[in-house]
C-alpha positions as CSV (number, residue, x, y, z in Angstrom):
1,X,0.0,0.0,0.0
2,X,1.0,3.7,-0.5
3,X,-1.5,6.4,-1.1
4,X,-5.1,5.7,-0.3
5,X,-6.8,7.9,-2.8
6,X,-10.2,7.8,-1.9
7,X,-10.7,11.0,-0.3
8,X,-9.0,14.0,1.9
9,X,-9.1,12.0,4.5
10,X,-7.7,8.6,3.2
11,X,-4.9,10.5,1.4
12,X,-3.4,12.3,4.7
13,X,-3.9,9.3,6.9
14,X,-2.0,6.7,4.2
15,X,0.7,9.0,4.0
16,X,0.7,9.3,7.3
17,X,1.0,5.9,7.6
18,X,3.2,4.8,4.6
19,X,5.6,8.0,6.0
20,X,6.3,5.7,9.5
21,X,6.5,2.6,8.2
22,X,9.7,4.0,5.6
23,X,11.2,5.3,9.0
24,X,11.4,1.9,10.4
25,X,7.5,1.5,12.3
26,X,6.3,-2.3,12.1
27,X,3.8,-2.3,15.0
28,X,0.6,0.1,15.8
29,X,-2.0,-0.3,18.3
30,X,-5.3,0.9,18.0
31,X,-8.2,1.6,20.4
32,X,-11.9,1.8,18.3
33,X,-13.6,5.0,18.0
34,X,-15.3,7.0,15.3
35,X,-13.2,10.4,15.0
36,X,-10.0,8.0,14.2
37,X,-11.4,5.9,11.1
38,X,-9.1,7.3,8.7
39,X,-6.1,6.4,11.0
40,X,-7.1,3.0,11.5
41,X,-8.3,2.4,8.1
42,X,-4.6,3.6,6.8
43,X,-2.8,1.7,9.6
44,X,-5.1,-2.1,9.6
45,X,-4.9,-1.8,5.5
46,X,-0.9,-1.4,4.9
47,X,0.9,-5.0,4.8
48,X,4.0,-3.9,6.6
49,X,2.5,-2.8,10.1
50,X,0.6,-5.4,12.9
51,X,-2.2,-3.6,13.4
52,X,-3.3,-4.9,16.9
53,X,-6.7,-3.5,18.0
54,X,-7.1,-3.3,21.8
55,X,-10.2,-2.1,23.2
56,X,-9.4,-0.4,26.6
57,X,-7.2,2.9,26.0
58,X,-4.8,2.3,29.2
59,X,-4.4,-1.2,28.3
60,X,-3.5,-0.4,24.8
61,X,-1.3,1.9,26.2
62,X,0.9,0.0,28.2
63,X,0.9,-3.0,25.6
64,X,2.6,-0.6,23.2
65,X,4.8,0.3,26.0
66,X,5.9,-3.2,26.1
67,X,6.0,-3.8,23.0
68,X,8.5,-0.5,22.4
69,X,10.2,-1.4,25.8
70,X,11.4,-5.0,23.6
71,X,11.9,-3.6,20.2
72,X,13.3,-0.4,21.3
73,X,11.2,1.3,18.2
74,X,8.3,3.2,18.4
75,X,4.9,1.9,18.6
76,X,2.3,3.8,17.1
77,X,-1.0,4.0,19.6
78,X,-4.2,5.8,18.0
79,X,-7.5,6.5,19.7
80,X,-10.7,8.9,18.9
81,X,-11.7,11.9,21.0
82,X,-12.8,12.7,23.9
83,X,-12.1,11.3,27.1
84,X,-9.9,8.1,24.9
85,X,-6.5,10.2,25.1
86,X,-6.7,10.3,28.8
87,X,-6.2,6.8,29.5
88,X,-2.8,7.0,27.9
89,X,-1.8,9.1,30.2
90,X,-0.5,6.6,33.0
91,X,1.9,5.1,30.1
92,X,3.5,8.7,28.4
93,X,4.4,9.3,32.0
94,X,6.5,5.9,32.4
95,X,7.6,6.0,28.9
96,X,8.9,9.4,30.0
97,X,10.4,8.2,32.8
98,X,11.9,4.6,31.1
99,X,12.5,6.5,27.9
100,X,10.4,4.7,26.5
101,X,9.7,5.4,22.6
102,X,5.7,6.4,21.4
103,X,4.0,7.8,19.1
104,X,0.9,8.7,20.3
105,X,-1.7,9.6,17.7
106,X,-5.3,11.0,19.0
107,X,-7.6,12.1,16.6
108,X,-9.9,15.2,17.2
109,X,-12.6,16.8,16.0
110,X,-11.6,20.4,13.7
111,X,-11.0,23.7,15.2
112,X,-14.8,24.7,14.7
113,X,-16.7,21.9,16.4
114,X,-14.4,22.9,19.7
115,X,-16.0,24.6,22.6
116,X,-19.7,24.5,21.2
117,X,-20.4,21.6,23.1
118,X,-20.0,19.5,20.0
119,X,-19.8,16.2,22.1
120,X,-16.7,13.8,22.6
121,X,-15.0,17.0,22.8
122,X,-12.3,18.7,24.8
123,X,-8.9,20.3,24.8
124,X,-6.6,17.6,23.5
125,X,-3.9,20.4,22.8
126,X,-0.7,19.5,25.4
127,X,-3.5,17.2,26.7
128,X,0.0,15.0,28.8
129,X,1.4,18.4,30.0
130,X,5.6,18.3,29.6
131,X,6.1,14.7,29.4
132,X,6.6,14.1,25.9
133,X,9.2,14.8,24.2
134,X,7.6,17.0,21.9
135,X,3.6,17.8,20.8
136,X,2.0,19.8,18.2
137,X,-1.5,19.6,16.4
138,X,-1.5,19.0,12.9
139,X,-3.5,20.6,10.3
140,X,-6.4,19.9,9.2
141,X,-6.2,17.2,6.2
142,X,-5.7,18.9,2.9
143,X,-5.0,17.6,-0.6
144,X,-2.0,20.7,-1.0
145,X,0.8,19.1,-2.1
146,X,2.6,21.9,0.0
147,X,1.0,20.1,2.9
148,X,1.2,16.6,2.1
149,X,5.3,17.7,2.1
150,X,4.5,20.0,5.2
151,X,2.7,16.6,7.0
152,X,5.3,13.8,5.9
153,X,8.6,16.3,7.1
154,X,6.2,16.5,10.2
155,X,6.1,13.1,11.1
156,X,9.5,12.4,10.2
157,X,10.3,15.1,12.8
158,X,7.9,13.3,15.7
159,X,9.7,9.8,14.6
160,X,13.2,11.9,15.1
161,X,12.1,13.1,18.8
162,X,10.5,9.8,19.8
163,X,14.1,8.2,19.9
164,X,16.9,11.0,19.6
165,X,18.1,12.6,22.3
166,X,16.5,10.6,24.5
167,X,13.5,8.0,23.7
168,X,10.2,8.7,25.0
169,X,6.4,9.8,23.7
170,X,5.4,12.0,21.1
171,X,1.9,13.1,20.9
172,X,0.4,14.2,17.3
173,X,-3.3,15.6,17.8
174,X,-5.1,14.8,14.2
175,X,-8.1,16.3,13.6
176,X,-10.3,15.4,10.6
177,X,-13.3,16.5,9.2
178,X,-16.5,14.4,7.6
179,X,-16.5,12.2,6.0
180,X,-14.4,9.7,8.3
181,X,-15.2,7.2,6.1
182,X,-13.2,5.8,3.0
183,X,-16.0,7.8,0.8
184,X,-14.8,8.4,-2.6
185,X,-14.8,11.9,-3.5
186,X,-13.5,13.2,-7.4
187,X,-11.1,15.8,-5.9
188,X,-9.0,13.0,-4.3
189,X,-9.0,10.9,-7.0
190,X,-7.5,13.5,-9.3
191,X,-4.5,14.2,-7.5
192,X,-3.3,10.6,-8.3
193,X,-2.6,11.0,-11.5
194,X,-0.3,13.7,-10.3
195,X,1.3,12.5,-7.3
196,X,4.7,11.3,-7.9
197,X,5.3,8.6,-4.6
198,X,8.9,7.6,-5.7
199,X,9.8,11.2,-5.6
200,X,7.4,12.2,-2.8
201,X,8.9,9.8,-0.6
202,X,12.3,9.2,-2.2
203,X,13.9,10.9,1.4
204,X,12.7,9.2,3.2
205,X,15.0,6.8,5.0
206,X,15.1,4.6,8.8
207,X,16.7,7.1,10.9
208,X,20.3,6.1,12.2
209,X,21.2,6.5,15.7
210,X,22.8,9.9,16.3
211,X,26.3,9.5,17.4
212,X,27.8,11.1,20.4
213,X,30.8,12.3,21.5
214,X,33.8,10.2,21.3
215,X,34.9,8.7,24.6
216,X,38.4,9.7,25.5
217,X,40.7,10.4,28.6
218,X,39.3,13.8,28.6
219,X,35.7,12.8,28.3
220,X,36.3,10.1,31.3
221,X,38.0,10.2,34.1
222,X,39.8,7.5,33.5
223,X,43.2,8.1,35.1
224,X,42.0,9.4,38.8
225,X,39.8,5.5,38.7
226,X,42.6,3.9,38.1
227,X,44.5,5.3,40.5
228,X,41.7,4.5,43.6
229,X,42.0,1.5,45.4
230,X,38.8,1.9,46.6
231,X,36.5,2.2,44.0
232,X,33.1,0.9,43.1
233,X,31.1,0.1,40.8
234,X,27.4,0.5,41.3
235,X,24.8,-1.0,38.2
236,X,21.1,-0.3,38.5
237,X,17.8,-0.5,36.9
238,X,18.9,-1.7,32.9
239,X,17.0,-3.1,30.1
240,X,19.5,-2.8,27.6
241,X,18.5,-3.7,23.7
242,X,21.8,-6.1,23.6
243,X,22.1,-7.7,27.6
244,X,25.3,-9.5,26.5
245,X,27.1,-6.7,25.1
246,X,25.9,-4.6,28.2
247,X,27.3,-7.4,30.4
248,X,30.6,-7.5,28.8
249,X,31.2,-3.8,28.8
250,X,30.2,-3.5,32.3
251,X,32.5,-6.3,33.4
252,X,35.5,-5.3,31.5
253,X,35.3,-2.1,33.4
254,X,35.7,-3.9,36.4
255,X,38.0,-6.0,35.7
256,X,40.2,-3.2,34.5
257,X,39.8,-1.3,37.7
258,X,39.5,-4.0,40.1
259,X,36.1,-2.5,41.3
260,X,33.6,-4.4,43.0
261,X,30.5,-4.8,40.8
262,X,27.1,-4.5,43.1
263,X,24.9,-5.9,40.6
264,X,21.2,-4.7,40.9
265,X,19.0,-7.7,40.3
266,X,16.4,-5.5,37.5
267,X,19.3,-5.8,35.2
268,X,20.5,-8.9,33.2
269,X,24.2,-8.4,34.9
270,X,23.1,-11.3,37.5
271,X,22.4,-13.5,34.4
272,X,26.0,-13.6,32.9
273,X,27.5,-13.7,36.2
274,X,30.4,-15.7,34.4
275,X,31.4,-12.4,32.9
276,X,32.6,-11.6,35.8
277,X,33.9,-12.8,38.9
278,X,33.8,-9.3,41.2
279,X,29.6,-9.7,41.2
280,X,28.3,-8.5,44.0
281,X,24.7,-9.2,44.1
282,X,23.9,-9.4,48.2
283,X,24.4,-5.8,49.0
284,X,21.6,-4.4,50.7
285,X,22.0,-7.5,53.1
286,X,25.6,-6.9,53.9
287,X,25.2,-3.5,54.4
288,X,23.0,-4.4,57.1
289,X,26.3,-4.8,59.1
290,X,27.0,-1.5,60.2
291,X,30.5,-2.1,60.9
292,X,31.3,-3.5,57.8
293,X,29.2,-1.2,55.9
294,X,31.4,1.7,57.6
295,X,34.9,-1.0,56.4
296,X,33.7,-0.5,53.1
297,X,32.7,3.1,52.5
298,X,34.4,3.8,48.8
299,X,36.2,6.7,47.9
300,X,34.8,7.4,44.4
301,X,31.6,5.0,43.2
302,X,30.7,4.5,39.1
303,X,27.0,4.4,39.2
304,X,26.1,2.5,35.6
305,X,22.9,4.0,34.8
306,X,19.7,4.7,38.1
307,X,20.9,3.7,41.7
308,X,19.3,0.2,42.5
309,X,16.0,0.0,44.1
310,X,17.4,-1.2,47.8
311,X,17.3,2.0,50.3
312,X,19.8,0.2,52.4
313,X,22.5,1.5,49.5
314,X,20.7,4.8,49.0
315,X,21.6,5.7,52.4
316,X,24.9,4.4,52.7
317,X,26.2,6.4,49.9
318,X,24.0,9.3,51.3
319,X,25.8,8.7,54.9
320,X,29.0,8.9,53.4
321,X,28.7,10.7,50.5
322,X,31.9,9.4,47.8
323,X,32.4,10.7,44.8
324,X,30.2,9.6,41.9
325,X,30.1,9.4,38.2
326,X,26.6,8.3,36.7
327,X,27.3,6.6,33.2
328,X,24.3,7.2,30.8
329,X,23.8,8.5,27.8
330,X,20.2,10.2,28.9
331,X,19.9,13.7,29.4
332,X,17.8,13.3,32.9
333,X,19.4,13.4,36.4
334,X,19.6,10.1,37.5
335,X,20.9,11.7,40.8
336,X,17.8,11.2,43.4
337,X,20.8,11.5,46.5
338,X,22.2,14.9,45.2
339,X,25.7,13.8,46.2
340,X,29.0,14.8,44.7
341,X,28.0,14.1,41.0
342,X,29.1,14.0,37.7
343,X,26.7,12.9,34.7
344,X,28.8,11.4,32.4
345,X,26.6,11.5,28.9
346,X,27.8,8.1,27.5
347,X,27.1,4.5,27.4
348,X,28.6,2.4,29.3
349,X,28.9,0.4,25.5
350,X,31.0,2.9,24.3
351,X,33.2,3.0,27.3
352,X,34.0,-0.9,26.8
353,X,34.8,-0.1,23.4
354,X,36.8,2.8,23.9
355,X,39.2,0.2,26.7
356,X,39.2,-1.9,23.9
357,X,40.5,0.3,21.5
358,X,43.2,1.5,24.1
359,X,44.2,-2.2,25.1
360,X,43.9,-0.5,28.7
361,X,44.2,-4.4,30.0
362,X,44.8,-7.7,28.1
363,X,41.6,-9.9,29.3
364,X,39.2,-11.7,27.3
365,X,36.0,-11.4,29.8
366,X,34.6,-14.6,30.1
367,X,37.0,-16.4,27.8
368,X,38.9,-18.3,30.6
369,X,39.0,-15.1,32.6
370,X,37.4,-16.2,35.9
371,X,37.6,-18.8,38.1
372,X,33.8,-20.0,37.0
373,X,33.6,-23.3,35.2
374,X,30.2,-23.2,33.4
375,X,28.1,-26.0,33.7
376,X,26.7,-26.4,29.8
377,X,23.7,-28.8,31.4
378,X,21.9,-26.2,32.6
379,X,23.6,-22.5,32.5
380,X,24.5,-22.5,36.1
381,X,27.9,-21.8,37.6
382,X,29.7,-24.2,39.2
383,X,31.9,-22.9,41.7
384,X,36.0,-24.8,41.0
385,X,37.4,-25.9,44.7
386,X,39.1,-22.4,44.8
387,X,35.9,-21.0,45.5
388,X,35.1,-23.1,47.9
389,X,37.3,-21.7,50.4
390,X,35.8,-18.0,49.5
391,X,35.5,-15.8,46.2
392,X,39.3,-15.3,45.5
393,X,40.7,-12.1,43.8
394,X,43.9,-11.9,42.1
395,X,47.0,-10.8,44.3
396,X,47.4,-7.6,42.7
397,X,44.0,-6.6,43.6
398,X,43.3,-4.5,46.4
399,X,42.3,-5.1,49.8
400,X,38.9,-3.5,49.3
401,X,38.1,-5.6,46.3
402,X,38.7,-8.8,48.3
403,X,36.6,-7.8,51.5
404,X,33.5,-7.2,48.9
405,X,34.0,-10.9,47.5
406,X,34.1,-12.4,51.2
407,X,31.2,-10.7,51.6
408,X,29.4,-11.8,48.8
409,X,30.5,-15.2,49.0
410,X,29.5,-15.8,52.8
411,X,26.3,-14.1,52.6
412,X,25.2,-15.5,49.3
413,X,25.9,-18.9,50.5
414,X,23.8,-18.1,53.7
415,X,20.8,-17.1,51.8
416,X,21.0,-19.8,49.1
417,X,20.7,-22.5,51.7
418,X,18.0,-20.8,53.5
419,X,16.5,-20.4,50.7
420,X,16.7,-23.9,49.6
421,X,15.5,-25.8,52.7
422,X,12.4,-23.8,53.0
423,X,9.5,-25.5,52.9
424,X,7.0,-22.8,53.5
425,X,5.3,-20.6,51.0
426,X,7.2,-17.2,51.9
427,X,6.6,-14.9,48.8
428,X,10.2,-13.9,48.6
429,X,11.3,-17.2,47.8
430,X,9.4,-17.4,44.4
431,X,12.3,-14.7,42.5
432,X,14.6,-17.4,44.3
433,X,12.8,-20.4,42.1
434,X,12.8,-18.3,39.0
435,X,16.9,-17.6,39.1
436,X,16.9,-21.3,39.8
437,X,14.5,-23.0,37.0
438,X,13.5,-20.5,34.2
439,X,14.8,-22.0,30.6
440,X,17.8,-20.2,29.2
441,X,17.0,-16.3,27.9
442,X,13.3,-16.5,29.7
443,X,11.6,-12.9,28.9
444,X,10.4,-11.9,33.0
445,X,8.6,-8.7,33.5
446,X,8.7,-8.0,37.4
447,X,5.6,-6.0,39.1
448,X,6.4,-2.9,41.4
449,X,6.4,-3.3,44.8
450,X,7.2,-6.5,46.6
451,X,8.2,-8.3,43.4
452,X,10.6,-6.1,42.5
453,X,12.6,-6.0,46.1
454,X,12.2,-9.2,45.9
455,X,14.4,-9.9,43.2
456,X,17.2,-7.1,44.3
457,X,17.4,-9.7,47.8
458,X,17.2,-13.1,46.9
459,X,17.9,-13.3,43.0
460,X,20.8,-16.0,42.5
461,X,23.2,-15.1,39.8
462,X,24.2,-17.9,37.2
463,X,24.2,-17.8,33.2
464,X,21.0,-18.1,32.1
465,X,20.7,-14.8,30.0
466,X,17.5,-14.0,31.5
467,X,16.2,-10.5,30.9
468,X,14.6,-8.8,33.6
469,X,11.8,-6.0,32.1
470,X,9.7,-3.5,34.4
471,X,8.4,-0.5,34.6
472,X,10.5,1.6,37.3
473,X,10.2,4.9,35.6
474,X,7.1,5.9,37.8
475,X,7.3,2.7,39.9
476,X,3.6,2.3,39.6
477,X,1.4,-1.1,39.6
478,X,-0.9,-0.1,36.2
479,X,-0.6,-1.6,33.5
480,X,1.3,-4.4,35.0
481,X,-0.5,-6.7,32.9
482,X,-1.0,-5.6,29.4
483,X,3.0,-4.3,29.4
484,X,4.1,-8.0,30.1
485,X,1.9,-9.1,27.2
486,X,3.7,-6.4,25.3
487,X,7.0,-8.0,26.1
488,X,5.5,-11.6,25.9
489,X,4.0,-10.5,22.0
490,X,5.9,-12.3,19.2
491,X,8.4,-13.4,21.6
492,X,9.3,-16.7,23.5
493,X,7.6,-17.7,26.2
494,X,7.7,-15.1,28.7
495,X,6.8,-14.9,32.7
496,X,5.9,-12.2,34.6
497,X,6.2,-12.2,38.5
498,X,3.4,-10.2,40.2
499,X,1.3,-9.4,43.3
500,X,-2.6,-9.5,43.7
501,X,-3.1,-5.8,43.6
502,X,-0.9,-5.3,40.7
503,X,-2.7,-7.8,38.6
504,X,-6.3,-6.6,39.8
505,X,-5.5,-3.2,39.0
506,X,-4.9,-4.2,35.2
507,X,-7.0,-7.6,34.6
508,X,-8.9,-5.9,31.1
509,X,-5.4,-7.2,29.9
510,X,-6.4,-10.6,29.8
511,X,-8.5,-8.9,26.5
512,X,-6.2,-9.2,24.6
513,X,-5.5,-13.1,25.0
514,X,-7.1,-14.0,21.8
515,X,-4.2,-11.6,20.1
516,X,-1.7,-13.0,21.5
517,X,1.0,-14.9,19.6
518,X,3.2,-15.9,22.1
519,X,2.9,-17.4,25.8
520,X,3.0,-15.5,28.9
521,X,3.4,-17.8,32.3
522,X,1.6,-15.2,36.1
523,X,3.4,-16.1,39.0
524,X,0.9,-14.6,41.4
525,X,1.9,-13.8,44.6
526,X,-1.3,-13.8,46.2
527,X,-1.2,-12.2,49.6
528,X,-4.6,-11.1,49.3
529,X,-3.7,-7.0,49.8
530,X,-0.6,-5.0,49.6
531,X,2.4,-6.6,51.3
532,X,4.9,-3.8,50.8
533,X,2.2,-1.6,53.2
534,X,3.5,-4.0,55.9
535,X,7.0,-2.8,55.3
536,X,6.3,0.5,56.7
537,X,5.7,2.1,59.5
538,X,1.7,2.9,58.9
539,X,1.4,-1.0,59.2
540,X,1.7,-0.3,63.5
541,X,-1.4,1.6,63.0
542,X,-4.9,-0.5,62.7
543,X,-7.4,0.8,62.3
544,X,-7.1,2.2,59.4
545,X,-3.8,-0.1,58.3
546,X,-6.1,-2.9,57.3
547,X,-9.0,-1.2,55.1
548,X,-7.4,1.7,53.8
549,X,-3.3,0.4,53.0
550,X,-3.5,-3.6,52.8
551,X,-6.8,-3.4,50.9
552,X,-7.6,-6.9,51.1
553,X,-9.7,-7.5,47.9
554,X,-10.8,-11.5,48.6
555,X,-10.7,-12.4,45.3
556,X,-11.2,-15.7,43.8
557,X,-8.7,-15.9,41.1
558,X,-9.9,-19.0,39.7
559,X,-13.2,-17.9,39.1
560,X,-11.7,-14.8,37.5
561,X,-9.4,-16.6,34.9
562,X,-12.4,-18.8,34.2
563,X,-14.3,-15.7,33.2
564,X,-11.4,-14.8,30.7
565,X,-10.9,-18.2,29.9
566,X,-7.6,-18.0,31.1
567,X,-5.9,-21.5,32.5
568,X,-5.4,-21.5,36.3
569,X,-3.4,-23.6,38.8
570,X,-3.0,-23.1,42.6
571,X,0.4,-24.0,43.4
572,X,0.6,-26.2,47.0
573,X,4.8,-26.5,46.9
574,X,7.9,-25.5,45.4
575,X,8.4,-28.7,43.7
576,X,5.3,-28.2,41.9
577,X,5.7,-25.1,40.5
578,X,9.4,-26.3,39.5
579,X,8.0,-28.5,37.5
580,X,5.2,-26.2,35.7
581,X,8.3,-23.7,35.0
582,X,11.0,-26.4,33.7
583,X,9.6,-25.9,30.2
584,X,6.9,-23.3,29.2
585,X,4.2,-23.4,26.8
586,X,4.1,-21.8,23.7
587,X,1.0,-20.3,23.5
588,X,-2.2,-18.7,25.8
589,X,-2.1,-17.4,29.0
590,X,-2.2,-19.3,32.4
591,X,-1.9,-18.2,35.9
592,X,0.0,-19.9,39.0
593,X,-1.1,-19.0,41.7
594,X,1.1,-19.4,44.8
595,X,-1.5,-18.5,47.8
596,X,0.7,-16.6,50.7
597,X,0.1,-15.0,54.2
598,X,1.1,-10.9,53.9
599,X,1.6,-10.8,57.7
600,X,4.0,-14.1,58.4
601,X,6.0,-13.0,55.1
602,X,6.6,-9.7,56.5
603,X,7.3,-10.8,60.1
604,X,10.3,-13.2,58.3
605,X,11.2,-10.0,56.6
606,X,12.1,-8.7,59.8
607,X,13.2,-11.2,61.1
608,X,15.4,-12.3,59.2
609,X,17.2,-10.0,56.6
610,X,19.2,-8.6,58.8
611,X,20.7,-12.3,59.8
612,X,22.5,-12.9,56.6
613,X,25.1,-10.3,57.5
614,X,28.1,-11.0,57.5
615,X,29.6,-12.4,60.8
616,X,33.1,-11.0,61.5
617,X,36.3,-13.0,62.6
């Protein structure tokens, strides 16, 4: 398909359409309305896009966010007027905050059926405020050539500011006249025989990714690392478009330093732990030792990308305050502690490249580097008899370097065995099970709140190129749902690990099961309210603790996937659900549902996080 020449209407919307789809756009998602026919009718008709028709607007929304999250190219999302645009609101703010690529398409009525009470009407101009990355209205469909060239460099420009300088939404009001329909009309049909479409769209290229500046010991500090013997290196929140690639250039840094490596579990750094043998991935338990947290204050820190999740490092570093560099190439403060900072606008890709090129040390990072032997039956390291005795660092490391590998290796070996002689259906140990028993490159989307802490505590490391997706840009539980799907969409067999609330909050998801080409595996961690409420303080407070924070919703899930026709099992041991996640299906939906008590879980918490420190000679 190119031009639709049927009418005004047709013609603006196909090149519309056929402009994005030259630029590189293979997926949009539409929610049904009247006002955007022409949209829809250009997008569902052109052979090159999946046209995926969703019928709640916030579902839709986060869908496309998962769906852009994977792909990391726009998704187009198109709705009518009226209230429709609203509901995408929750999702423009994450993708905001994840940068996060959209194009967000509403349709509108003209300027002179506004304010006259015109119905499924109102101001759609700036309707999401400053969060995307750039707005306008565009005109009014016209059959101008001057404006067909006017609306193409338009969108190219919105496809432009949806990736470069830093991804996130772009929202295009489009209003159109009558007819919506594809009604012929004469006028149309003779600008065919005029229109030119090789030459019309002859410029119209995929956009290539806009370089940056080149990395060099003037860019980077790299000379006053080197020379610190206690240095750190801290890697948060990723979802990187190539998770080995990120690995490797994360763990060549440390290896070329000698820096520790606290390894944030929403990031696939845990997953290629043979990359690197200076993983630290127990941190917010050992710095539950005050002593030793004190032993191992660092003199500068390299935060890679946001600070983890865990508040137990977010004060540390705001106790004592070290010197950091934050490697990204974003241009957001990733600074929430407003230490000594320096934002260092590159990727952490082109700083492994850049040691590369300056043979800064002769490794080959998980070639033979580390003491790891990988076992090839299952992806898992296998500690050699060295490691044993402790995580051993080379003898020209420093001292520093060796205390965080004692560390890790004590209290990681502490909460693996705890871990593995429960019995008991604690919620923390499900994120245990999945580092365990997921198959090899496993897609998992991870719910906010409890889920996510979760996996920063008790998330094994081994080689199993599992990558972690979430949305941590807002930390909110909407859209939970329909943004797994997203990821799950045309993809293998995902899982996503999730709480009641979090899944109640988005079940018209399960909509869109009939769509789905793919499988997507719940692990519901039913609690029956909001566990992370029992975390804080408020939780010594009943009433109103109970009713107006845990919000207990006494839900029968069963009886709610069987509405969706959506498979259910209620999960009675770990064994069992050990088995149902050795090897996924390939298509549908189905929900495992491990029933737990919010109360005993958070008692344990208590109890017994702070037990796993490390116990000093």
């Amino acid at each position: 398909m190119l031009i639709d020449f049927r009418n005004t209407n047709t013609v603006w919307a196909s090149i519309l359409v056929e402009t994005l789809t030259r630029l590189g756009l293979t997926t949009a998602v539409l929610c049904p309305g009247s006002r955007s026919t022409p949209l829809t009718v250009a997008f569902a008709q052109h052979s090159q896009v999946e046209a995926i028709p969703i019928l709640d607007e916030r579902s839709a929304a986060f869908f496309a966010l998962g769906v852009a999250r994977k792909s990391g190219l726009p998704v187009a999302l198109v709705c009518t007027s009226g209230t429709a645009g609203a509901n995408f609101y929750p999702a423009i703010i994450e993708a905001r905050e994840s940068r996060i690529p959209l194009l967000i398409l509403t349709a509108d009525r003209p300027p002179e059926l506004r304010d006259c009470h015109s119905g499924q009407t109102i101001d759609q101009v700036k309707l999401y405020g400053n969060y995307p990355n750039w707005q306008t209205e565009l005109a009014v469909p016209s059959l101008e050539i001057g404006m067909l060239r006017y609306l193409r460099q338009t969108v190219i420009h919105a496809w432009e500011r949806s990736r470069f300088p830093t991804p996130g939404a772009v929202h295009l009001n489009c209003p159109f006249r009558d007819p919506l329909a594809p009604i012929p009309d004469p006028a149309a049909t003779r600008l065919q025989s005029q229109f030119q479409a090789d030459d019309f769209f002859g410029a119209v290229t995929p956009a290539s990714v806009h370089p940056s500046s080149p990395v060099s010991g003037q860019t980077i500090p790299y000379s006053d690392w080197q020379a610190c013997d206690r240095g750190l290196i801290i890697a948060g929140l990723a979802q990187p478009q190539n998770p080995k690639a990120y690995c490797h250039a994360v763990a060549q840094l440390s290896q070329t330093l000698n820096f520790p490596l606290l390894a944030e579990g929403l990031s696939p750094l845990r997953n290629y732990a043979n990359l690197n043998p200076y993983l630290i991935s127990t941190y917010d338990l050992i710095l539950r030792n005050r002593r030793l947290a004190q032993q191992l204050t660092p003199t500068i820190v390299i935060q890679i990308g946001e600070l983890p999740t865990s508040k137990e490092l977010r004060a540390w570093l705001n106790t004592y305050q070290p010197q950091r560099w934050i490697i990204d190439p974003c241009d957001h403060n990733l600074d929430a502690l407003h230490g000594k900072t320096t934002h260092l606008r590159i990727s952490i890709e082109e700083i492994g490249q850049w040691l590369t090129t300056n043979n800064k040390k002769d490794m080959a990072v998980g070639a033979g580097l580390t003491d790891n032997v990988v076992d090839k039956t299952d992806n898992r390291t296998t500690p050699t008899p060295i490691e044993e005795q402790g995580k051993t660092v080379s003898q020209q490391n420093p001292h520093y370097l060796q205390k965080w590998c004692d560390a890790e290796t004590q209290v990681r070996a502490a909460v693996d065995q705890t871990m593995a002689e429960m019995t008991q259906l604690f919620e923390g140990k499900a994120a245990w099970i999945l580092s365990q028993c997921l198959p090899t490159g496993t897609p998992l989307f991870i719910a906010n709140s409890m889920p996510v802490r979760d996996v920063e505590f008790f998330w094994s490391p081994g080689n199993t190129e599992i990558q972690p997706w979430f949305n941590r840009g807002a930390n909110g539980i909407d859209g939970t749902l329909s943004t797994a799907l997203g990821i799950a969409h045309r993809n293998q067999s995902a899982v996503m690990l999730t709480g009641d609330l979090a899944l109640l909050h988005d079940t018209n998801g399960f909509l869109f099961k009939n769509k789905l080409i793919g499988h997507l595996t719940i692990i519901l961690i039913n609690n029956n309210g909001g566990g992370i409420f029992e975390m804080l303080p408020i939780s010594d407070f009943e009433p109103p603790f109970e009713e107006f924070f845990a919000t207990p919703q006494h839900i029968d899930f069963r009886q709610l996937c069987l509405s969706y026709r959506v498979e259910h099992q209620r999960i009675e041991s770990w064994q069992q659900l050990q088995q149902l996640l050795s090897s996924l299906p390939s298509k549908g939906i189905r929900v495992l549902e491990i029933p737990t008590n919010r109360k005993t879980d958070a008692t344990w918490r208590k109890n017994h996080l702070g037990s796993f420190v490390v116990k000093e000679p």
